[in-house]
N, C-alpha and C positions, 0 to 999 in steps of 0.2 A: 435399666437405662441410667445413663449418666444424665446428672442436676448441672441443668445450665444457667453459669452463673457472668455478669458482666464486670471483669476489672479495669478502670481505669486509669491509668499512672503519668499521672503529669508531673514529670522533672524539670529541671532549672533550662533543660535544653532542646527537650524532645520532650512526645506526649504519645501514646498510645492507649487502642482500645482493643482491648481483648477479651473474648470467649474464654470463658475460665470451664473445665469440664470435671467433675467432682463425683468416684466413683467409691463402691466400698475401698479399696486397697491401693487403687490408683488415680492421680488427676493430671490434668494435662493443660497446655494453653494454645490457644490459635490466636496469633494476632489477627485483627479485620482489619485496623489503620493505623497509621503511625503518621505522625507529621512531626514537623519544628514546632518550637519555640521560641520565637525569637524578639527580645525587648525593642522596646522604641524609645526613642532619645525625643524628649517636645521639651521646649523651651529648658535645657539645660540641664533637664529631672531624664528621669531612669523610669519607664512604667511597664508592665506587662501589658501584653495585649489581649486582653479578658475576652471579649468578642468575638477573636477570631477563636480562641480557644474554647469556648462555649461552642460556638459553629465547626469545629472538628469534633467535638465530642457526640455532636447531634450525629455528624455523618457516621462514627461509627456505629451507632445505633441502628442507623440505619441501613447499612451494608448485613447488621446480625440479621435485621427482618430481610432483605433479600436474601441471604443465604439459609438460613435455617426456620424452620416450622417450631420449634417449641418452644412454650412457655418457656420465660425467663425465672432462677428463683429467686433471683435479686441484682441489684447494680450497688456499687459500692467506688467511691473514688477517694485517692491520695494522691499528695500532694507534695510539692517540698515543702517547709516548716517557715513561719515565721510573718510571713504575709499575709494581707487582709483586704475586705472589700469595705464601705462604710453603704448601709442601705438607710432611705430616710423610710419616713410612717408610712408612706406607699407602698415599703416594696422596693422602691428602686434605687438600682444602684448610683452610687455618687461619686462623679469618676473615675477616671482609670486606676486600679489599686498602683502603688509605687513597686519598683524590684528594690529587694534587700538591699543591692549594690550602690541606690542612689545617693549621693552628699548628701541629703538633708539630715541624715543622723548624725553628720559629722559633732563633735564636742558635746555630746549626750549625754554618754559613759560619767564624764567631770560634772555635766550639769546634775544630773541624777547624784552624785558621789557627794557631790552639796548639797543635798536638801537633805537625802535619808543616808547616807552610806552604802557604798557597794558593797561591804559587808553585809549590810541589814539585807543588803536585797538579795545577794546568795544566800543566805541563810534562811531566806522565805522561802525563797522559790525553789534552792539548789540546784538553776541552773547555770552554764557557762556565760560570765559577762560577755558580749560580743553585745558591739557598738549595732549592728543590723536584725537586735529582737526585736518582736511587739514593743514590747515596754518603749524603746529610746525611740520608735518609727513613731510612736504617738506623743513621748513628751516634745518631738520635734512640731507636732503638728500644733500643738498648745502655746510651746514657744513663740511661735510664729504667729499667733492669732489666725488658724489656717479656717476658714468658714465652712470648710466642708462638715467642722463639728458642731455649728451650729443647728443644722438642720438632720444630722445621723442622729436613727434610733437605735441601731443596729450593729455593732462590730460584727462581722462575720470572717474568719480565720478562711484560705483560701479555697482549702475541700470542702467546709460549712457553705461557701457561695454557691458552688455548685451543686449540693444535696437539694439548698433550699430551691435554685433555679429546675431540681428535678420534681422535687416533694411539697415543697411554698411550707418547710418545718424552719425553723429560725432554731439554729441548736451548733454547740460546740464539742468539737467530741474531744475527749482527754488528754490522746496524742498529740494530735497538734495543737490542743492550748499548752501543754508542755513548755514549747518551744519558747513561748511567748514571752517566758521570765515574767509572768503576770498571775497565775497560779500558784498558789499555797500549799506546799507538801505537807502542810501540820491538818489539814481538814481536806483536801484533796477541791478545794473550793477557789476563789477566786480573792487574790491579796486586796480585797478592798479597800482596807485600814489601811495600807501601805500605801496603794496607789492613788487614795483619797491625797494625800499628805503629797504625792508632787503633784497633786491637780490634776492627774486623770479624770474621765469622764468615764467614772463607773458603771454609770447608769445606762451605758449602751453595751456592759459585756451581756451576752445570751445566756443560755441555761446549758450547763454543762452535761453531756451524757457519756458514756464510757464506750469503749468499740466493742461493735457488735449489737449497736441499740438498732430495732429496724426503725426509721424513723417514719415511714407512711408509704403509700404508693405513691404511683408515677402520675400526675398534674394529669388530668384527662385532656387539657387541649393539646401537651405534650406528645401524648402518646396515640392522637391520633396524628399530631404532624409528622411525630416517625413513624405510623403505622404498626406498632407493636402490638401482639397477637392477644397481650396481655397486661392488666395492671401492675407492671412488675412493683414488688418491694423495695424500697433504697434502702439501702443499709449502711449504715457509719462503722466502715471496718475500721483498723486503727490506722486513721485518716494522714499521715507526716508518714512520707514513705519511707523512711529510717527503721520507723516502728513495723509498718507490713513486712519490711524486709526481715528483720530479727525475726519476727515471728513465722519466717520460711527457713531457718537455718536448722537441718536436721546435727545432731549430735550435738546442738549446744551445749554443754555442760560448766562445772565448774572452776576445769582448764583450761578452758576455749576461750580466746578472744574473736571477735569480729570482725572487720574491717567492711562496713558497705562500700563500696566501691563506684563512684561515679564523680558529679562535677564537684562535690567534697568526698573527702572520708571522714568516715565517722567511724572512729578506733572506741573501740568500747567490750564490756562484759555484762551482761545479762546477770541482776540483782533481785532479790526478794522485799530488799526495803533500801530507800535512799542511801546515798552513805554523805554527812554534810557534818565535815569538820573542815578546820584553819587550812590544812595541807590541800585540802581538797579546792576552798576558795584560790589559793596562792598559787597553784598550779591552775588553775580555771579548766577545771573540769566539771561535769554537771549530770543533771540526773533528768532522764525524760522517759514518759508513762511508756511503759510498753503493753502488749499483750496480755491476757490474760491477768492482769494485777502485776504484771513484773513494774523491772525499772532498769530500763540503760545506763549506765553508770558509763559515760565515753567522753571524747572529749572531737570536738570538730576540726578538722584541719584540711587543708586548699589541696583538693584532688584533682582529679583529669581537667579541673581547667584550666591550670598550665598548659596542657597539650589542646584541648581544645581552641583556647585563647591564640597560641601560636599558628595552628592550623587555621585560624580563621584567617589570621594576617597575611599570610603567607596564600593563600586563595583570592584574598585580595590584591595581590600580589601577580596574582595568572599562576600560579605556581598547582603543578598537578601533584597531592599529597593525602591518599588516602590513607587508612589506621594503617594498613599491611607494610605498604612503603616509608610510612615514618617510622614503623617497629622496624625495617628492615637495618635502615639507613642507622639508628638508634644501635641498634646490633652489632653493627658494624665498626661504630666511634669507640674513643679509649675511653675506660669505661674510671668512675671518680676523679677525672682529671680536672671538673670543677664544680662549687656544689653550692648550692641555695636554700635559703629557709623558706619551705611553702606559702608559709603566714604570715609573710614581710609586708610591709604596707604596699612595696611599689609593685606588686603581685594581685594585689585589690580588685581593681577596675583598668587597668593600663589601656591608653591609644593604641599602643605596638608591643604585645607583651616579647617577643624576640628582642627589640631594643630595652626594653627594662631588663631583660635577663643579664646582655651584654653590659647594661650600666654595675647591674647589682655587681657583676663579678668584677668588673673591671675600679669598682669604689672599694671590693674587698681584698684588693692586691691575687689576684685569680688570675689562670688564663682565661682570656676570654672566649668564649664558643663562639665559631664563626659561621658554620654547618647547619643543615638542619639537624644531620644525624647527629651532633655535639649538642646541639641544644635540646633534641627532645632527648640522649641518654643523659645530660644536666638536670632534666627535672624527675626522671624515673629513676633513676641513684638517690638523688635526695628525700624522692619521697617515701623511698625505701629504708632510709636511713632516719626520716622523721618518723615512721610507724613502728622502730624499735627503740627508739626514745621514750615515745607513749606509750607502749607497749610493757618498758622497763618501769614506769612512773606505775602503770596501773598495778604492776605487781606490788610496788610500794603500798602503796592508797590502800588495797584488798588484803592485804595479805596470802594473795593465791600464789602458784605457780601457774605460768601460764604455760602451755606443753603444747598447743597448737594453736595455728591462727587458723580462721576459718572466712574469708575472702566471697563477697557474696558481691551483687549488681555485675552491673555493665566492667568492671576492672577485672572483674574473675576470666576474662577472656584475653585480657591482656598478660600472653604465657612472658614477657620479658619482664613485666613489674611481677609478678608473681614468681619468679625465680627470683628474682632480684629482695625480694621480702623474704623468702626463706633462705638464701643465702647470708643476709646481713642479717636479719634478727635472730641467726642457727635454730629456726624451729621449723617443723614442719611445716608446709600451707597447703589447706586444700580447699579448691580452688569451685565454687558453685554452690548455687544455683545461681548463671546470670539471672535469670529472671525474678529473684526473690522478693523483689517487691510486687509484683502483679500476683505470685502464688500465696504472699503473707496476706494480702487484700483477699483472693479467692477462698482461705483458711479460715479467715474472722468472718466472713460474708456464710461459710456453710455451717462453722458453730453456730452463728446466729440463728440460721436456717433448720438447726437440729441433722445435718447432715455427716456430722463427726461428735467424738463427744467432748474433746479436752484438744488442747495445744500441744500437749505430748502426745495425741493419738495421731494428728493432722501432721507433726513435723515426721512419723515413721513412713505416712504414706508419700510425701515430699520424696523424703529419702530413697524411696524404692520406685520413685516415680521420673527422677531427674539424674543428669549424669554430670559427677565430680574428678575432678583430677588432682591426684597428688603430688608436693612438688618438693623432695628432701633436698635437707640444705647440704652445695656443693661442699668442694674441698675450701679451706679457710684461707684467703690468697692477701690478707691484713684489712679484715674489715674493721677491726677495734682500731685500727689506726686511722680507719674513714671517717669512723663514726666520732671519734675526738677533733677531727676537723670540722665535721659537721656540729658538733659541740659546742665549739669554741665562735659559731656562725649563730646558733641561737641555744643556749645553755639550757643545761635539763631543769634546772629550777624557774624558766621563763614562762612568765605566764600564754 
């Protein structure tokens, strides 16, 4: 009998809860629920909406106990990276956590850069500056004399909220303190000396534990309210769903790069030990815990929510545009006729991301895209064009050759950007598992369980378990000549 296990993968956009099925040679996933994501805007700030999210997570619990009789042998949830909850001596939480995206981090990076150097602080943590980590979300909170730190015991990282709301464990698991830029790669512990020195509030980071710690069962008033057959165990798989995902990528190896695919990309290679020199700060690229003792060695850059961002506007709009029909219409447009830097500032947060598109080209002496099908082939050109930039950078940085990309999430189904990436970067791509992040959670959740024995035995049964597509790069129709346009829009030595 296949070990039933529960993954829950809450993105930037979407949340789902799914049956994860774990057998000797084979596993498999059923989703029970899926819902949105979606931020609220209150007095001029950016928040998640934790509550409602908390109360989808319950329901799919509880769809498992109406559907299925057995024992669970664990739940385990991930997260995006970077977010947090503040709990005071109660227990409770103390307001709404912020979304990454809101202004108040805005002039951080500079504030931080004068007290300690953004040097000193890559070279602690090794990871990628971006204005939207832990670190500048809380010197922003200090800055401002924000009260909520007055009365927090507790920092809790955003899958941390939800373990403890499963288990009442107060704990951080390593992936996503990663993200944080608040973590130490020289003792794998917590930059206190660092963060002491810009006035952090130390004294509320938790006790770090590694994925795959079980951290307790399920709260007994919990699991009589969803009526579970069983005390299940929670488990901190590797909780920042970048990291479950790598750790679903069958044939990663030495050649391989990654590409997770969703509302970022995350271009990266799977490393044995940090890699934190000058080249690496300059370029801002960074190093975050993975699986098994690994380390992501990638670098972050603005994915499907260009097309998301557009698609929203354009629904707001009365406009009927589902993924098929913008990939169609996309298909259809001349294709490099105008092109953008994913991780331009006015690509951030925009009112009308269509009108910032038009602004961006039309400020770069460009045609400007009028269409849908011109604007969404303007951001799937470019971002194909941005992932062999990075791409070329990491082969500098490693020294590897890279000989295949390997295309995992929710983008591995988009068959236009995945030609479009093995056309312009001339390497092959193969294309799956979409679901890698729920299988990387279901993977760390059965090692822990003793249900597989290692990362390399778990990603073979992945592999013979999911189905991949390969996508060789077409005839050569002048992409070097795209790519120096695209160059000259945001250069390869940019940070």
């Amino acid at each position: 009998m296949n070990d039933h296990f529960i993954a829950v993968d809450l993105g930037a956009s979407a949340g789902r809860v799914l049956l994860g099925q774990w057998g000797e040679d084979r596993c498999s996933l059923h989703e029970l629920h899926r819902f949105p994501n979606r931020p609220v805007i209150l007095a001029d700030h950016l928040h998640w909406d934790i509550l409602n999210l908390w109360a989808e997570v319950k329901a799919g619990l509880i769809r498992y106990v109406a559907e299925f009789d057995q024992p669970l042998a664990g739940i385990g949830i991930d997260t995006w990276g970077v977010d947090f909850g503040l709990v005071d001596a109660q227990g409770h939480l103390i307001g709404n956590p912020y979304h990454y995206r809101d202004s108040r981090v805005d002039g951080m990076l500079k504030r931080a850069d004068g007290i300690v150097t953004a040097r000193r602080i890559f070279y602690e943590t090794g990871v990628q500056l971006m204005e939207q980590n832990t670190l500048y979300q809380l010197l922003s909170m200090v800055e401002n004399d924000d009260p909520h730190l007055a009365i927090a015991e507790t920092l809790l990282m955003m899958p941390d909220l939800f373990h403890y709301w499963l288990s009442g464990v107060k704990a951080c698991e390593q992936t996503d303190a990663s993200t944080s830029q608040m973590l130490s790669y020289h003792g794998r512990s917590w930059a206190t000396e660092m963060l002491a020195e810009l006035g952090l509030p130390v004294q509320i980071l938790p006790t770090l534990v590694p994925p795959g710690t079980i951290l307790g069962e399920m709260l007994p008033s919990l699991q009589r309210e969803i009526g579970l057959h069983n005390a299940a165990p929670i488990i901190a798989p590797a909780t920042h769903d970048t990291a479950s995902a790598v750790a679903a990528v069958p044939d990663l190896d030495s050649h391989s790069a990654y590409i997770s695919s969703g509302t970022w990309s995350l271009v990266g290679v799977e490393l044995s030990h940090p890699l934190i020199n000058d080249r690496a700060f300059q370029l801002s690229f960074g190093n975050e815990h993975g699986a098994n003792g690994t380390i992501r060695f990638l670098k972050n850059v603005t994915g499907l929510w260009l097309l998301q961002e557009n698609q929203r506007q354009w629904q707001r709009e009365g406009l009927e545009c589902d993924w098929e029909k913008l990939l169609a219409m996309a298909q259809e447009a001349p294709p490099f006729r105008c092109l953008l830097d994913p991780d331009h500032a006015a690509f951030r947060c925009p009112l009308n991301m269509p009108a910032a598109i038009r602004e961006y080209c039309r400020d770069t002496n460009q045609p400007v895209p009028q269409s849908i099908g011109e604007i969404v082939r303007c951001c799937l050109d470019s971002l194909a064009l941005r992932y062999r930039q990075v791409i070329e950078l990491l082969e500098e940085l490693t020294g590897r050759e890279i000989k295949v990309i390997r295309v995992i999430g929710g983008g591995s189904r988009n068959r236009l950007l995945c030609q479009l990436t093995a056309d312009v970067c001339r390497r092959p791509v193969v294309a799956g598992p979409a679901e890698a992040t729920a299988l990387g959670n279901l993977v760390v959740q059965a090692i822990a369980a003793g249900k597989v024995a290692d990362l390399a035995s778990a990603r073979q049964v992945i592999g013979a378990s999911v189905r991949r597509d390969c996508y060789e790069p077409g005839p050569d129709t002048g992409f070097d000549e795209h790519f120096q346009r695209f160059c000259a829009l945001r250069p390869k030595d940019a940070p």
